[in-house]
Structures are given as C-alpha cells and as structure tokens.
Chimera marker file (.cmm) of the C-alpha trace (Angstrom):
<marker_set name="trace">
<marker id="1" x="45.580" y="3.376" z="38.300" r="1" g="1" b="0" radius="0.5"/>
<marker id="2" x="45.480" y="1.836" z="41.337" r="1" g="1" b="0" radius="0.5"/>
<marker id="3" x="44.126" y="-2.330" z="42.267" r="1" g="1" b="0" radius="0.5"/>
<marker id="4" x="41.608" y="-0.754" z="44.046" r="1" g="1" b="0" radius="0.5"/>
<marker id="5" x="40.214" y="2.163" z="41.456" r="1" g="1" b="0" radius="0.5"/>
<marker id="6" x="40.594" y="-0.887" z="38.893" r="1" g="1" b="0" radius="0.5"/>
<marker id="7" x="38.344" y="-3.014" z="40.926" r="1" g="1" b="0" radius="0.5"/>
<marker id="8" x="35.563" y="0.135" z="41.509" r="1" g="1" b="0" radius="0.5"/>
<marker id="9" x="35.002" y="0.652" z="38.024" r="1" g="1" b="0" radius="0.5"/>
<marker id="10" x="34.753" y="-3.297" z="36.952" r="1" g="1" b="0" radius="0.5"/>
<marker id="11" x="31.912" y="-3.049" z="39.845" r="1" g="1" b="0" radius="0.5"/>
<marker id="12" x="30.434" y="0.151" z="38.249" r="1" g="1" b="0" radius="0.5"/>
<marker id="13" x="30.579" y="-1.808" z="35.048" r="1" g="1" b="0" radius="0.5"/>
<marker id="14" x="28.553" y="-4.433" z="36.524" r="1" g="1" b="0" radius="0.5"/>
<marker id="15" x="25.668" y="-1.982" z="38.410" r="1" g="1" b="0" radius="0.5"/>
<marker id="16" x="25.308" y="0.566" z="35.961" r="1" g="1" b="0" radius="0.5"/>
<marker id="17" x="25.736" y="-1.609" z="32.180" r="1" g="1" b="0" radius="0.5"/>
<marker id="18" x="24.412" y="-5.175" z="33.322" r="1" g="1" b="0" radius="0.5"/>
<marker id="19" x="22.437" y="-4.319" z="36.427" r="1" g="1" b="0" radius="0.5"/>
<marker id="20" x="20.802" y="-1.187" z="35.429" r="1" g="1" b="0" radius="0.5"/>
<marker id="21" x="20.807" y="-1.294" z="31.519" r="1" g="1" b="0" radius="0.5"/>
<marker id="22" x="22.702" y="1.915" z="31.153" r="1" g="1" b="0" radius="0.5"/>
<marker id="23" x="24.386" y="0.858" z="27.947" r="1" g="1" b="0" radius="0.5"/>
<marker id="24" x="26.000" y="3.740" z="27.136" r="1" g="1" b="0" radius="0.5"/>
<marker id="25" x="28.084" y="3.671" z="30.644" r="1" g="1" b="0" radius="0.5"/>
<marker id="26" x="30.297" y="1.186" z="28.565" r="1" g="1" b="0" radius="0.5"/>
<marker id="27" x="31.870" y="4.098" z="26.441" r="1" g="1" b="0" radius="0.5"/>
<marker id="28" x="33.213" y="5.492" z="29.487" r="1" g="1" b="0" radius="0.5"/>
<marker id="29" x="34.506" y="2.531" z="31.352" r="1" g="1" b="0" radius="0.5"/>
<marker id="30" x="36.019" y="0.714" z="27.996" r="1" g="1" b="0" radius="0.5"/>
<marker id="31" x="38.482" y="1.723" z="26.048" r="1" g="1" b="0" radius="0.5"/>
<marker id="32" x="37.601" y="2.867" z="22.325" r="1" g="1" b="0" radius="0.5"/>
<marker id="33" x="39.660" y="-0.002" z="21.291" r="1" g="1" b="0" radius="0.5"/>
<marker id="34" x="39.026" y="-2.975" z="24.015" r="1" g="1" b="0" radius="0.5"/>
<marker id="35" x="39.699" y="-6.395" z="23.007" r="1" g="1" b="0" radius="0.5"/>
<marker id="36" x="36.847" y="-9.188" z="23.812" r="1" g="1" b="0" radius="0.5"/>
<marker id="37" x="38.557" y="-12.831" z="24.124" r="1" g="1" b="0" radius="0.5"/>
<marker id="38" x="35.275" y="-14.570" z="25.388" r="1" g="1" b="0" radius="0.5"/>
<marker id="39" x="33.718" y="-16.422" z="22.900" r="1" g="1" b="0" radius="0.5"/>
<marker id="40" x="30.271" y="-14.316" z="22.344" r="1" g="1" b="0" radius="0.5"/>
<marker id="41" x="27.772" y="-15.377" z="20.482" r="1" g="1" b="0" radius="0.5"/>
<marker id="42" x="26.692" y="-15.417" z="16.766" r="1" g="1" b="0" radius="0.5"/>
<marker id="43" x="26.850" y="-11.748" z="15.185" r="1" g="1" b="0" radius="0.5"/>
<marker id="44" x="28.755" y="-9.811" z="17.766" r="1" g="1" b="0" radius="0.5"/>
<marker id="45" x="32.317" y="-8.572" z="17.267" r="1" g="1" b="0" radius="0.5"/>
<marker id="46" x="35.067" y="-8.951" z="20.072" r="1" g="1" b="0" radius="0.5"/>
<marker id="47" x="34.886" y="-4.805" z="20.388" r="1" g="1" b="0" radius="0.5"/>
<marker id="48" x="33.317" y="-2.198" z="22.709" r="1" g="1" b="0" radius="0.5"/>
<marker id="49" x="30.527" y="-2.653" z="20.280" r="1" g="1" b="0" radius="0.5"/>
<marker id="50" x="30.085" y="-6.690" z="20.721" r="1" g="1" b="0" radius="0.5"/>
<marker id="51" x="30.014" y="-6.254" z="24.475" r="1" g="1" b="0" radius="0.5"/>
<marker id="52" x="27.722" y="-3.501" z="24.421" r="1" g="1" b="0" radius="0.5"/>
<marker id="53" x="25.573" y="-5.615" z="22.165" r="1" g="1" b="0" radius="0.5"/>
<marker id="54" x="25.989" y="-8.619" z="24.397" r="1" g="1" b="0" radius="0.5"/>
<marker id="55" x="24.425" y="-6.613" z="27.442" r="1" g="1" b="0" radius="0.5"/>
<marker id="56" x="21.470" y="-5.471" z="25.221" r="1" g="1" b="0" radius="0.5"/>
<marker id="57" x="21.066" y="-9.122" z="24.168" r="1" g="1" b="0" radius="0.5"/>
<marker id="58" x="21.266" y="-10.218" z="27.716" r="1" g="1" b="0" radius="0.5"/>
<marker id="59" x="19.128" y="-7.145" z="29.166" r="1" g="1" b="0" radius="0.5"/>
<marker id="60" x="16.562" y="-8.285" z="26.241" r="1" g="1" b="0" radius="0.5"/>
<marker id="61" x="15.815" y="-11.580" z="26.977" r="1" g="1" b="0" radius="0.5"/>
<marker id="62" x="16.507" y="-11.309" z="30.917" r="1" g="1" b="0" radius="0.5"/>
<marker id="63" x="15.163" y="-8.152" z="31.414" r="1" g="1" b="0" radius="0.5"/>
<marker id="64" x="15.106" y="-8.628" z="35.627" r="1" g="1" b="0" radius="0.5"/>
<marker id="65" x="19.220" y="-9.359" z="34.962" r="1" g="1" b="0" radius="0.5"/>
<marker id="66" x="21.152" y="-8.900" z="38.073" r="1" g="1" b="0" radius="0.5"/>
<marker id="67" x="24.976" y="-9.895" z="38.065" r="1" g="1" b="0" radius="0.5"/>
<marker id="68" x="26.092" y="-10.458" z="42.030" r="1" g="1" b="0" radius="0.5"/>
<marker id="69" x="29.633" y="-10.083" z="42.322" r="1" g="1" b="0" radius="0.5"/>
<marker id="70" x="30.957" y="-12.888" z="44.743" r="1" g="1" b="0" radius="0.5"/>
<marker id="71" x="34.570" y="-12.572" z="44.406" r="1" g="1" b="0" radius="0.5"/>
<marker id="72" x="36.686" y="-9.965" z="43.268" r="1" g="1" b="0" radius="0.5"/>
<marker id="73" x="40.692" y="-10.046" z="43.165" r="1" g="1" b="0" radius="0.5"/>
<marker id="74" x="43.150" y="-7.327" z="41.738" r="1" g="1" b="0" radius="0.5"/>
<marker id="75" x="46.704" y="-7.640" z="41.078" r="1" g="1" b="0" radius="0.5"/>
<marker id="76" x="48.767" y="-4.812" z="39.240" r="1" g="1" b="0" radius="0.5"/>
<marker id="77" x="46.452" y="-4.278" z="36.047" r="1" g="1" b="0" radius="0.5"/>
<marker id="78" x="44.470" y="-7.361" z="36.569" r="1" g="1" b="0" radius="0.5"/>
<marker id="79" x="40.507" y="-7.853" z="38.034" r="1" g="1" b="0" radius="0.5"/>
<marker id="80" x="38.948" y="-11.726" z="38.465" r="1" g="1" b="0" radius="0.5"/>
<marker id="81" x="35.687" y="-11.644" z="39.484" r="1" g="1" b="0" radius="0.5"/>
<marker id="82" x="33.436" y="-14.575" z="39.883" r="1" g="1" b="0" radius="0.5"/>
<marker id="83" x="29.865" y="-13.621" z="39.015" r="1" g="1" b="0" radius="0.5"/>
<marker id="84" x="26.087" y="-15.276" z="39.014" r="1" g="1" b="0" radius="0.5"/>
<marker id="85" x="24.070" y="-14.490" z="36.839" r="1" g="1" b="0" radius="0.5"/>
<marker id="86" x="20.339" y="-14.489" z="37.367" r="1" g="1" b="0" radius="0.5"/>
<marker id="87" x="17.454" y="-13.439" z="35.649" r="1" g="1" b="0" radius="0.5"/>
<marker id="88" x="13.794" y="-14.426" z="34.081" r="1" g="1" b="0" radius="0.5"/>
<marker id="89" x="13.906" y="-15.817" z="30.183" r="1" g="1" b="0" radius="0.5"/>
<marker id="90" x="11.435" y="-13.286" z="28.926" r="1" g="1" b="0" radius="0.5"/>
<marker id="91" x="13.086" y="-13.243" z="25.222" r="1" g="1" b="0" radius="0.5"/>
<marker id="92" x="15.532" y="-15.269" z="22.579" r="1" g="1" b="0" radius="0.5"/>
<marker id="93" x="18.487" y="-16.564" z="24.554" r="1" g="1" b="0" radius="0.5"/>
<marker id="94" x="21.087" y="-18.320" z="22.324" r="1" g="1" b="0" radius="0.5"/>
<marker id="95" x="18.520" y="-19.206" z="20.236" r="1" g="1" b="0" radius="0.5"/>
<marker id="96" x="16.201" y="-20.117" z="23.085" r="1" g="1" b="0" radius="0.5"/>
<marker id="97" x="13.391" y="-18.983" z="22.657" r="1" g="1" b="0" radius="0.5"/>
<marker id="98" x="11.271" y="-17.116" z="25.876" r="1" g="1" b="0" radius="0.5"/>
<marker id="99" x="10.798" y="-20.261" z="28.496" r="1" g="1" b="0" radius="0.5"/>
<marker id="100" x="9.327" y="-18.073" z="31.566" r="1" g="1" b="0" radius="0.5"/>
<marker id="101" x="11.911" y="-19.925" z="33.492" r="1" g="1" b="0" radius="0.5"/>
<marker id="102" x="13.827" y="-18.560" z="36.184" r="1" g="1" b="0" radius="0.5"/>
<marker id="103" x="17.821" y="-19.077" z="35.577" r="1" g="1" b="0" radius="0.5"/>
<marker id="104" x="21.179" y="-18.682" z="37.688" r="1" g="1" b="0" radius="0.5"/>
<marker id="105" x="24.447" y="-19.307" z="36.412" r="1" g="1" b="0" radius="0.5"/>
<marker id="106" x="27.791" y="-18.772" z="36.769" r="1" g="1" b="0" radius="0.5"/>
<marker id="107" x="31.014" y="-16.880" z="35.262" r="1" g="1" b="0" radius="0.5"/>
<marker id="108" x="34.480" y="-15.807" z="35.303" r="1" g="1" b="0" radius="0.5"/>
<marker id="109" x="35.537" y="-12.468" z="34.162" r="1" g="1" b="0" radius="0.5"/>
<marker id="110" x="39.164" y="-11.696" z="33.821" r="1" g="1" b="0" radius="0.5"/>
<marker id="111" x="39.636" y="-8.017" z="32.644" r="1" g="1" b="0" radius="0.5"/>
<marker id="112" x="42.920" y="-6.046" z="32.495" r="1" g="1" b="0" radius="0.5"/>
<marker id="113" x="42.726" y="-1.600" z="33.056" r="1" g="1" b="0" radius="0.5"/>
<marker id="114" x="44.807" y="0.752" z="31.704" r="1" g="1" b="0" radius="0.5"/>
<marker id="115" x="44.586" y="4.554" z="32.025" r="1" g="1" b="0" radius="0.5"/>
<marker id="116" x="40.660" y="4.399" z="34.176" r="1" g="1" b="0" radius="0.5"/>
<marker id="117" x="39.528" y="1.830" z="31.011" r="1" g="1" b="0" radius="0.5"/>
<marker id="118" x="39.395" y="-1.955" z="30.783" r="1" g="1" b="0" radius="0.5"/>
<marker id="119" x="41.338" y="-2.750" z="27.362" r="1" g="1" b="0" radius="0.5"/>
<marker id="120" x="41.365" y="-5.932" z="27.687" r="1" g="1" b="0" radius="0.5"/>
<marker id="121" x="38.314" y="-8.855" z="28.975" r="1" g="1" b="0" radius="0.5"/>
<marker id="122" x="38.194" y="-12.490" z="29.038" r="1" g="1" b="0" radius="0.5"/>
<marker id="123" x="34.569" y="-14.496" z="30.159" r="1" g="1" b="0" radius="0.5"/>
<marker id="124" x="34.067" y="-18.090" z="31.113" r="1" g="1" b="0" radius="0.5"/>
<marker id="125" x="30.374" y="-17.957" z="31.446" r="1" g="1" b="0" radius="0.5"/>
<marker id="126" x="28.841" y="-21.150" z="32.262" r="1" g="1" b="0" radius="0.5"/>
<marker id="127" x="26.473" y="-21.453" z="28.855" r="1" g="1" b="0" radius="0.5"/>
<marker id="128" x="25.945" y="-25.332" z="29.561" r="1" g="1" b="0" radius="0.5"/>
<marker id="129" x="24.413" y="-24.471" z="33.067" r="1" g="1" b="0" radius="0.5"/>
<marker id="130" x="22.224" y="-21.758" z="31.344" r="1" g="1" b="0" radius="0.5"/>
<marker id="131" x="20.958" y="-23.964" z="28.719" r="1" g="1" b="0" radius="0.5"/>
<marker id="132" x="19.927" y="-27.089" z="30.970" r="1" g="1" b="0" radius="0.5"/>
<marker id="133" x="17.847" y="-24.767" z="32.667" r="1" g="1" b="0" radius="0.5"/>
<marker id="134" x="16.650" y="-23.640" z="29.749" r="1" g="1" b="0" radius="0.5"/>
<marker id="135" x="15.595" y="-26.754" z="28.685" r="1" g="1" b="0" radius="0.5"/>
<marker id="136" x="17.667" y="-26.888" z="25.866" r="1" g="1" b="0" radius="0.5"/>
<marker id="137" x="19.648" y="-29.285" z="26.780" r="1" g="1" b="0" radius="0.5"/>
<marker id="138" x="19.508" y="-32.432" z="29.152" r="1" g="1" b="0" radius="0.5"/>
<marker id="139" x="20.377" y="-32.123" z="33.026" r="1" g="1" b="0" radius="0.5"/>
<marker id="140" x="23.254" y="-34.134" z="33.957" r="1" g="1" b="0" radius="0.5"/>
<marker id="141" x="22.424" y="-37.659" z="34.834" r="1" g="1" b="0" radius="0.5"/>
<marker id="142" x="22.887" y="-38.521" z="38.733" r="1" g="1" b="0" radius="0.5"/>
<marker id="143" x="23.700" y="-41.807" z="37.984" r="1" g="1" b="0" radius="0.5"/>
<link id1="1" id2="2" r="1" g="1" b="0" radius="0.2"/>
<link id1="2" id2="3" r="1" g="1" b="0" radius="0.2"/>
<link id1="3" id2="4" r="1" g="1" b="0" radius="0.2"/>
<link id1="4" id2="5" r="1" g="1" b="0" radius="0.2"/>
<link id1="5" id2="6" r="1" g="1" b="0" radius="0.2"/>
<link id1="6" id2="7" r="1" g="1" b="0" radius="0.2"/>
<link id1="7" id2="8" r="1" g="1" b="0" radius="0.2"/>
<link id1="8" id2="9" r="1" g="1" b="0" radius="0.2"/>
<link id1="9" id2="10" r="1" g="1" b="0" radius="0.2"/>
<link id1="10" id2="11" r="1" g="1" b="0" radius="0.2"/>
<link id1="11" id2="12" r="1" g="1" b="0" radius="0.2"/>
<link id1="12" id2="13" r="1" g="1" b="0" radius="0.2"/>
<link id1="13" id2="14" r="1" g="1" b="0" radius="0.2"/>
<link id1="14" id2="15" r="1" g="1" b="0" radius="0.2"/>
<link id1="15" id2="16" r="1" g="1" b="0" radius="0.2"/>
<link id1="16" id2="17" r="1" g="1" b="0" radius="0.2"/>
<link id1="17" id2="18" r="1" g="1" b="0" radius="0.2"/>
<link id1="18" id2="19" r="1" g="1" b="0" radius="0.2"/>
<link id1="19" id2="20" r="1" g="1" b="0" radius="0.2"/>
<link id1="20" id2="21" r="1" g="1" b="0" radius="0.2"/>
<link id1="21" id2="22" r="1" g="1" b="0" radius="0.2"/>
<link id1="22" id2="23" r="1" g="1" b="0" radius="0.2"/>
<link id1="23" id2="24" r="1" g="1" b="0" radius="0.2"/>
<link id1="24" id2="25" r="1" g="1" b="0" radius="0.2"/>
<link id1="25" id2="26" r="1" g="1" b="0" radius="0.2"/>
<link id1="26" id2="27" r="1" g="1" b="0" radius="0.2"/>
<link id1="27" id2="28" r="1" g="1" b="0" radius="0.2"/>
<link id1="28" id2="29" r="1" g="1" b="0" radius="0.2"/>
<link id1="29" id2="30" r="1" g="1" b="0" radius="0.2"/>
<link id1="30" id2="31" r="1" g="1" b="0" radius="0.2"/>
<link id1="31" id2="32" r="1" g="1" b="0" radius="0.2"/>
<link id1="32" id2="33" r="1" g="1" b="0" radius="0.2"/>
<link id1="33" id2="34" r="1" g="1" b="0" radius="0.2"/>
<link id1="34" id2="35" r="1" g="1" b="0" radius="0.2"/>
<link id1="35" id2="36" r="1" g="1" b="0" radius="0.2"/>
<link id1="36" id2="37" r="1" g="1" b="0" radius="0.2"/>
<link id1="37" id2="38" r="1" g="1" b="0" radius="0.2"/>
<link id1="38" id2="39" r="1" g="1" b="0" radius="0.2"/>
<link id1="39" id2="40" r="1" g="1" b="0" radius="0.2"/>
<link id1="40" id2="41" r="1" g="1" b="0" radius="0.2"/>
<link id1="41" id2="42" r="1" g="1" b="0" radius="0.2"/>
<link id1="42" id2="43" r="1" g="1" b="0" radius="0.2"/>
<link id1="43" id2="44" r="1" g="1" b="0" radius="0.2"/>
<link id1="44" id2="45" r="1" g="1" b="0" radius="0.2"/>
<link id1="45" id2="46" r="1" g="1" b="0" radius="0.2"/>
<link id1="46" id2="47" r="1" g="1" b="0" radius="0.2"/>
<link id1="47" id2="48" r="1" g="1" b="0" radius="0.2"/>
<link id1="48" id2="49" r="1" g="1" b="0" radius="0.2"/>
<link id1="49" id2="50" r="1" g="1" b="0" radius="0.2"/>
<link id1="50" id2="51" r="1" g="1" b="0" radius="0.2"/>
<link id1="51" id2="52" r="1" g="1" b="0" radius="0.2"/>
<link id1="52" id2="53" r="1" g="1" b="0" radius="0.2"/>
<link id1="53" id2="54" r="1" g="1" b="0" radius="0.2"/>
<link id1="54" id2="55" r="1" g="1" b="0" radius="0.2"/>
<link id1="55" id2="56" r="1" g="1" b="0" radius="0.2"/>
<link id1="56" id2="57" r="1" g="1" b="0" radius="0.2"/>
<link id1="57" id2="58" r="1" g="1" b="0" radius="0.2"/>
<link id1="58" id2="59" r="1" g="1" b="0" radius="0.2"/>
<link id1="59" id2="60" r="1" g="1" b="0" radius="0.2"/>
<link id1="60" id2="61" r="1" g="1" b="0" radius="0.2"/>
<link id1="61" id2="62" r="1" g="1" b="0" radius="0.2"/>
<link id1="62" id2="63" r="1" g="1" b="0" radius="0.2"/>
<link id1="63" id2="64" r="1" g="1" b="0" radius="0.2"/>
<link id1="64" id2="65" r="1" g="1" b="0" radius="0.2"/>
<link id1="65" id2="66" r="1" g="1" b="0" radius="0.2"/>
<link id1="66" id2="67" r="1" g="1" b="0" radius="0.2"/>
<link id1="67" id2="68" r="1" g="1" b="0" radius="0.2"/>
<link id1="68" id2="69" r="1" g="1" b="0" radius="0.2"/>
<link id1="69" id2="70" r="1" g="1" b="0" radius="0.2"/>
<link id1="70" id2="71" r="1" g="1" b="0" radius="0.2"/>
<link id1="71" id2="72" r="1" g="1" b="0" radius="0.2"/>
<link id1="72" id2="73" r="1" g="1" b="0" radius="0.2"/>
<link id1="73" id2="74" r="1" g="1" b="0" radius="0.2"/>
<link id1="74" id2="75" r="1" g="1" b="0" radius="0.2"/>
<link id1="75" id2="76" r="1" g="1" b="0" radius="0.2"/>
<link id1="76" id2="77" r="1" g="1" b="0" radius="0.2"/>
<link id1="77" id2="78" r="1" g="1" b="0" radius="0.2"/>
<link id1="78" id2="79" r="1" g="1" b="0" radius="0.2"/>
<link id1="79" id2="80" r="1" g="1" b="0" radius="0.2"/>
<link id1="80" id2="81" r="1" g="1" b="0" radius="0.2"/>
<link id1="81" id2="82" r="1" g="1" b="0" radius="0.2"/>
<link id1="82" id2="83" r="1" g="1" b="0" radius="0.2"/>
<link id1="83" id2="84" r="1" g="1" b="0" radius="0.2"/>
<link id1="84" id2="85" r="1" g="1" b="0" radius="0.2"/>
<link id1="85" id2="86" r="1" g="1" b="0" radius="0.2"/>
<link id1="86" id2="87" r="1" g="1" b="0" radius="0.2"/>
<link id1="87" id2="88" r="1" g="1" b="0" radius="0.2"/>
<link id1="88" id2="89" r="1" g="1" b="0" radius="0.2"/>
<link id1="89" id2="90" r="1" g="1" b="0" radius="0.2"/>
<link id1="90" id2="91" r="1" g="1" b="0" radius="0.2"/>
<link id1="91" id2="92" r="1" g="1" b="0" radius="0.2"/>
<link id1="92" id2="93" r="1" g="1" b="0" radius="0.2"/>
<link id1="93" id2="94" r="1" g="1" b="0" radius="0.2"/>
<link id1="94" id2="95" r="1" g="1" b="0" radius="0.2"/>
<link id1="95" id2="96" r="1" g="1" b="0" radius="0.2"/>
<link id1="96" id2="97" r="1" g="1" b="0" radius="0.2"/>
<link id1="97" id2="98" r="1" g="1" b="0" radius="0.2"/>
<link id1="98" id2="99" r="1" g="1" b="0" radius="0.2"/>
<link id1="99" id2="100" r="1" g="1" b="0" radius="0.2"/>
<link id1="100" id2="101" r="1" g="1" b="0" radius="0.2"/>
<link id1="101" id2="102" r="1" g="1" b="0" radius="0.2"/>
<link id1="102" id2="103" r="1" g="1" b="0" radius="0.2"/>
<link id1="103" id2="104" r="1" g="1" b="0" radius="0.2"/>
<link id1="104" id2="105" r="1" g="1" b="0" radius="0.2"/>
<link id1="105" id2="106" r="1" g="1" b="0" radius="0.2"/>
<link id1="106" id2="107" r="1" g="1" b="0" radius="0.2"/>
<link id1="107" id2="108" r="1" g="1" b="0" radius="0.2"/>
<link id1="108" id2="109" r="1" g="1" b="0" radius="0.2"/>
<link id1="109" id2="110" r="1" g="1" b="0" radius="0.2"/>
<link id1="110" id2="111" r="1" g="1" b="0" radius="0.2"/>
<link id1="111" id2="112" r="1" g="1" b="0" radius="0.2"/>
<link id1="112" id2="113" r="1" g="1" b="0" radius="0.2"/>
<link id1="113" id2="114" r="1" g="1" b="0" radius="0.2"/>
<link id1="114" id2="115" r="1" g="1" b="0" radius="0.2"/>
<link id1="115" id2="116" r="1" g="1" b="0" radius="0.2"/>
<link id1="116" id2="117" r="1" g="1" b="0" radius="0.2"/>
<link id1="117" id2="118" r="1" g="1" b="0" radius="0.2"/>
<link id1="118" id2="119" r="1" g="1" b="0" radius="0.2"/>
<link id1="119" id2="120" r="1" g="1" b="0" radius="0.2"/>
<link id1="120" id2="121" r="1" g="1" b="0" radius="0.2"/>
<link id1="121" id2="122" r="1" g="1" b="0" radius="0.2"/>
<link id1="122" id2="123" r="1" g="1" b="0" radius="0.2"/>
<link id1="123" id2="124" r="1" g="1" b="0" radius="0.2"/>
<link id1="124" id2="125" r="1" g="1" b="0" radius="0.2"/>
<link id1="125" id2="126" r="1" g="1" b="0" radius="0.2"/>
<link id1="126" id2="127" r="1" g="1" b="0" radius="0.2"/>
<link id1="127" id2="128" r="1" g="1" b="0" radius="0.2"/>
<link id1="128" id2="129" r="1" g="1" b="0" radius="0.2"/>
<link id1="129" id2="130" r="1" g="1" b="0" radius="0.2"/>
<link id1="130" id2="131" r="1" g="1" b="0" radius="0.2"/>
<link id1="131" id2="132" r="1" g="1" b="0" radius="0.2"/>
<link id1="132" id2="133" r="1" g="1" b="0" radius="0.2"/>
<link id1="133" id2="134" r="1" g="1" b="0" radius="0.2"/>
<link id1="134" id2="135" r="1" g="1" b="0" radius="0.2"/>
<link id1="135" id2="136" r="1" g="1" b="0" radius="0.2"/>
<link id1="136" id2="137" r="1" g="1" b="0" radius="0.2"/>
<link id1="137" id2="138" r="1" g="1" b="0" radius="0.2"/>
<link id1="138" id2="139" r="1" g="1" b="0" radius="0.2"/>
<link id1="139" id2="140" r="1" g="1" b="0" radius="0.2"/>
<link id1="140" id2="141" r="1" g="1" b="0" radius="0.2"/>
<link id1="141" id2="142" r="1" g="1" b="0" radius="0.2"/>
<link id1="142" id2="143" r="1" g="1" b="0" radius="0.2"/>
</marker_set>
C-alpha cells in the first residue's frame, strides 16, 4: 500500500470508529491479529478486541467524542498523527466518575499498515492532562 492509502484509512479509522461510534469499522481497518503497545487501561487486552473496547469505553463516557487530526506524517509503512481529543464526561473515565466537565487533550498515535490493515499501533495519550481536568488530580502549580 501506498503512504498515502495508509494515511486515508488511519483517518477513516478516526471518523468512522472514534468520531462516529461505528465500532465494528475496526474489523475492517485492523488486522485480525494487530498488536496494541499503548498502555490501555485496566481490563482491556493489547488486541483488535482491547482497542475496540477502548473506543466503546471512550464513546461511553464522552459520548460527544470528536478526535481532530492536526498532523499526519507517512513514511514507507509508518502513520504519526497528533490528535486532540475532546469531549463531555458524561460517564466513568479511568475511574472518574461523570464530572459534566468539558475536556481536551492531547495524543500521539504511531501505527504501522500492512496489506490495507494497521498491524501494528502505539498511543501517547496525554492521561495527566485528562485527569487535571477532570479534577482528579491537581493543576500544575504556576509558581
């Protein structure tokens, strides 16, 4: 596949599974056996399933999610995006519970494509930012 067909389907990842909720785009876009390196949270496996399950978690308690894509590079089988992340806390967010509040946060998704499928994803998502907002944890001090 080509950089550029590599980058189009990491964007119709992003519109169809995290900006539209279509969950079950992710069994055409990821490989049956796609490796997960981000750290996810509690309970979900580094597997098509764990990042499908991430996006319902995610979809759940930000259910007005929209992931803007504000950079996106491609080299051979390579895509690096840097995303934000916004939404309304409407449910449990690592183990917040519903706040009401309004969040925006950053990430960094690495993924590598083989044969029209990403086999391979690595996320930096900015959790710290996320949970400061959330109030579960204290702003930085502008000392």
């Amino acid at each position: 596949m080509s950089i550029e067909k590599n980058k189009a389907l990491y964007c119709r990842f992003i519109d169809e599974v995290a900006n539209r909720g279509n969950i079950s785009a992710a069994d055409e876009i990821l490989a049956p056996a796609v490796v997960e390196h981000e750290t996810l949270p509690a309970g979900l496996t580094p597997d098509r399933d764990g990042i499908k399950r991430l996006f319902e978690m995610l979809r759940t308690a930000l259910p007005d999610l929209r992931i803007s894509i504000e950079d996106l590079i491609g080299d051979a089988d390579m895509v690096v995006a840097r995303v934000t992340l916004r939404g309304t806390h409407r449910d449990v967010l690592l183990g917040v519970p519903a706040t009401g509040r309004a969040v925006s946060y950053a990430a960094i998704d690495i993924s590598r494509w083989a044969d029209g499928r990403m086999v391979e994803h690595w996320g930096v998502p900015d959790y710290l930012s996320l949970l400061q907002q959330l109030g579960a944890l204290p702003a930085p001090s502008r000392d």
